[in-house]
C-alpha positions as CSV (number, residue, x, y, z in Angstrom):
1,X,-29.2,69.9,-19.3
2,X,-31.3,68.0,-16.4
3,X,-32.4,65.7,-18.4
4,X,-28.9,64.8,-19.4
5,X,-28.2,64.9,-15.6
6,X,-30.9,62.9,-14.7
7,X,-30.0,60.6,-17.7
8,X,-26.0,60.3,-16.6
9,X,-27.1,60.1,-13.1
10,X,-29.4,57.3,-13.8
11,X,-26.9,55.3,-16.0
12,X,-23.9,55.4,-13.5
13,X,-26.6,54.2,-10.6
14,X,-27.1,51.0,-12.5
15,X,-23.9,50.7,-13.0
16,X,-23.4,50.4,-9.7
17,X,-26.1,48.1,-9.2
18,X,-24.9,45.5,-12.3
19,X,-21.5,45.6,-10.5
20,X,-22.5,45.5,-6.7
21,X,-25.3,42.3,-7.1
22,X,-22.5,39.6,-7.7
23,X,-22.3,36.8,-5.4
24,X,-20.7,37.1,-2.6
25,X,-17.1,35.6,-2.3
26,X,-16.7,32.9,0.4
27,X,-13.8,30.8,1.1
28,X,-14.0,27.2,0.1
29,X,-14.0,24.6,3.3
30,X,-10.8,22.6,3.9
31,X,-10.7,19.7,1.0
32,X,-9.3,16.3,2.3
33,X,-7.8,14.0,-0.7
34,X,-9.7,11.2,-1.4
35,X,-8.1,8.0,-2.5
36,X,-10.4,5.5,-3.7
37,X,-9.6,2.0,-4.5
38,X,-11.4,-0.6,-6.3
39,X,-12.2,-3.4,-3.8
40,X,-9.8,-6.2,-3.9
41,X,-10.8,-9.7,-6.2
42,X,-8.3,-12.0,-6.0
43,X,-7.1,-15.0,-8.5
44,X,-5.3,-18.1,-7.3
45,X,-1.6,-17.9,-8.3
46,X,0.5,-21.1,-9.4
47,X,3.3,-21.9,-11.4
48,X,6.4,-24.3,-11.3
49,X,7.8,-23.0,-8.0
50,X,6.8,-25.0,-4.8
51,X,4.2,-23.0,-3.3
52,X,1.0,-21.2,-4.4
53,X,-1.2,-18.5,-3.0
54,X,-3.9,-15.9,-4.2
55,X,-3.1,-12.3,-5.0
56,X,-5.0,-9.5,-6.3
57,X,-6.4,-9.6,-10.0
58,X,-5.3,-5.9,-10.5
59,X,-1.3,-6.3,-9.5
60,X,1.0,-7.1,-12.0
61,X,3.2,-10.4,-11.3
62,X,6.7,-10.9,-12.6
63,X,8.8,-13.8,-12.0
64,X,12.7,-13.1,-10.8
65,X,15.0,-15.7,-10.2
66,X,15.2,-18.8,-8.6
67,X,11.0,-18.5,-7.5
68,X,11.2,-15.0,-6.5
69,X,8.2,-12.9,-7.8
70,X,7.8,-9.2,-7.8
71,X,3.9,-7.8,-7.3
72,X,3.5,-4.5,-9.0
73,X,0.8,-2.1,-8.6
74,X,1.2,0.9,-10.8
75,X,-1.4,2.7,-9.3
76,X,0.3,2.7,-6.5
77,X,3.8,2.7,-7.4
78,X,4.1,-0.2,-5.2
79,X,5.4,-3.6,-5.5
80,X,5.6,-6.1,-3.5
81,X,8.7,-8.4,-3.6
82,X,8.8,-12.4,-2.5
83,X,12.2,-14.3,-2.2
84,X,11.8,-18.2,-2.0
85,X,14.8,-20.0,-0.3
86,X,14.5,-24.1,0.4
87,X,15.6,-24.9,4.3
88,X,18.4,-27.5,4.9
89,X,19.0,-27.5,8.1
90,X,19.4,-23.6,8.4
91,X,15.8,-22.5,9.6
92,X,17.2,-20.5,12.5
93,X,19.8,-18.4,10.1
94,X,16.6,-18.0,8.1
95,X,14.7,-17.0,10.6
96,X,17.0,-14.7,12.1
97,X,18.0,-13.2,8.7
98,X,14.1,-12.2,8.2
99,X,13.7,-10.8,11.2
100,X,17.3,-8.7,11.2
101,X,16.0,-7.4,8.2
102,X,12.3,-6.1,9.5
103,X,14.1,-4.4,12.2
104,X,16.4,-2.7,10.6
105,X,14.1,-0.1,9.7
106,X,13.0,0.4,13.6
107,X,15.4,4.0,13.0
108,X,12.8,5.3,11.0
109,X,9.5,3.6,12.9
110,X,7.4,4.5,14.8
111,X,6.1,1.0,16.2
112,X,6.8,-2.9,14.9
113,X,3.5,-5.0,15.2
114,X,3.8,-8.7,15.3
115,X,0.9,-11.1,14.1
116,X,2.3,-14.8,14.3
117,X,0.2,-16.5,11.5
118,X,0.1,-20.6,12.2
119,X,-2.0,-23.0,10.0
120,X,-1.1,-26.6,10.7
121,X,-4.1,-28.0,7.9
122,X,-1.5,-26.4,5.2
123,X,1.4,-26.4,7.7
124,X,2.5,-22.9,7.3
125,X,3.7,-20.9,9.9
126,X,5.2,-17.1,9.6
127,X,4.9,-13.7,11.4
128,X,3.4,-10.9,9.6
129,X,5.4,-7.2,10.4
130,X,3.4,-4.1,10.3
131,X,5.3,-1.4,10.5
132,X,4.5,2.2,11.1
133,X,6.2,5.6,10.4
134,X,8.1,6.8,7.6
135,X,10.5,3.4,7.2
136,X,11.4,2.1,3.1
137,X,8.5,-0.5,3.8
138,X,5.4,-1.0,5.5
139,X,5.1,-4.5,5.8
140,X,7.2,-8.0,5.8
141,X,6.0,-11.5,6.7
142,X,8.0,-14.6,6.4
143,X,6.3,-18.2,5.8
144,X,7.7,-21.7,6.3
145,X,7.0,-25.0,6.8
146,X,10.3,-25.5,9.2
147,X,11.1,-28.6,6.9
148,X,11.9,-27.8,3.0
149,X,10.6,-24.0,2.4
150,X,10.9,-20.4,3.2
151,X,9.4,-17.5,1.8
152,X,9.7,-13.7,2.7
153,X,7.6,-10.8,1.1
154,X,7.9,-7.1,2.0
155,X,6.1,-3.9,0.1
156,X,8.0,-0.9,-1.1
157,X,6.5,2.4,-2.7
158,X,8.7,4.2,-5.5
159,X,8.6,7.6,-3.5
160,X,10.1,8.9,-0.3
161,X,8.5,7.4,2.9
162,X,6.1,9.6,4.3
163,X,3.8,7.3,6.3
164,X,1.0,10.0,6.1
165,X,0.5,10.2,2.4
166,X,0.8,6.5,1.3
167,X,-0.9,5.3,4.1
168,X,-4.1,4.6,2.0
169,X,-2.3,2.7,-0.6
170,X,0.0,1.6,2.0
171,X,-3.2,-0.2,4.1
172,X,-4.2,-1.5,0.8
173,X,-1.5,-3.5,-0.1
174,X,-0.8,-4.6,3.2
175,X,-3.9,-6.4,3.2
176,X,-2.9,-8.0,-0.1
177,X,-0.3,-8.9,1.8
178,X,-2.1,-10.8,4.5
179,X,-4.1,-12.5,2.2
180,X,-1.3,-13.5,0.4
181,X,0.1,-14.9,3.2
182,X,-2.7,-17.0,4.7
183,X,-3.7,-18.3,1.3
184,X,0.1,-20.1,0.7
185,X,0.6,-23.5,0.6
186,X,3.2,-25.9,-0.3
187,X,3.4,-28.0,-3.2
């Protein structure tokens, strides 16, 4: 009977070794989310329409009317929109109607920057908008050579704005943006 004692005694003790030498349990460190995009290579864009500029290899282009494009980036679910409009003798109501619509979204912003952009070897001149906070867009620029064209661009996401979760994406394309802008030129 002490051996079966010693025996039951002896099995239940390393049962309660097997169970008690697991790893202890730690809780895992704060994760951040990591958004990693490729690095921008960008292709020279031209068609029929009176002006040119590069964009990036990896968005999507579609042609809307009258030499309007829209820029996708599915990725993203962004897309980037440019309107083309000639000038005739209107530049101010152009001007003004550009700049009414960045401003609009000053509700939901939480700062307007301004970056004039003037290149007078390819004789464009514009302002480039970022803006900051949860507002529909991020960025709008307007380009023209004060004589024959205008063009205006802004970015817009597919999802509600929340400044702090597309701001990766939101940096990236505004960028694009920028390099869109200082690479047009007129035909």
């Amino acid at each position: 009977m002490l051996k079966k004692m010693i025996g039951l005694f002896a099995g239940l003790l390393l049962m309660v070794f097997a169970v008690s030498c697991k790893d202890e349990v730690l809780p895992k460190p704060a994760s951040q989310l990591r958004l990693d995009y490729p690095v921008a290579k960008y292709a020279h864009f031209s068609n029929h329409c009176p002006f040119e500029f590069d964009m990036n290899e990896d968005a999507i282009i579609k042609e809307d009317k009258n030499c309007g494009f829209s820029i996708h980036y599915p990725k993203m679910k962004a897309t980037i929109y440019l309107t083309y409009k000639e000038v005739n003798n209107n530049i101010n109501v152009l001007l003004r109607d550009a700049q009414k619509l960045t401003y609009e979204h000053v509700i939901k912003a939480d700062d307007i920057l301004e970056q004039p952009y003037i290149n007078p070897e390819t004789k464009v001149y514009g302002m480039f908008y970022r803006v900051d906070g949860n507002a529909a867009t991020n960025g709008q620029f307007y380009a023209t050579d004060s004589i024959k064209h205008f063009v205006t661009g802004s970015v817009y996401f597919y999802a509600k704005p929340r400044f702090d979760s597309i701001m990766p994406a939101a940096s990236y394309v505004k960028n694009d943006m920028q390099r869109l802008l200082e690479t047009i030129k007129w035909k």
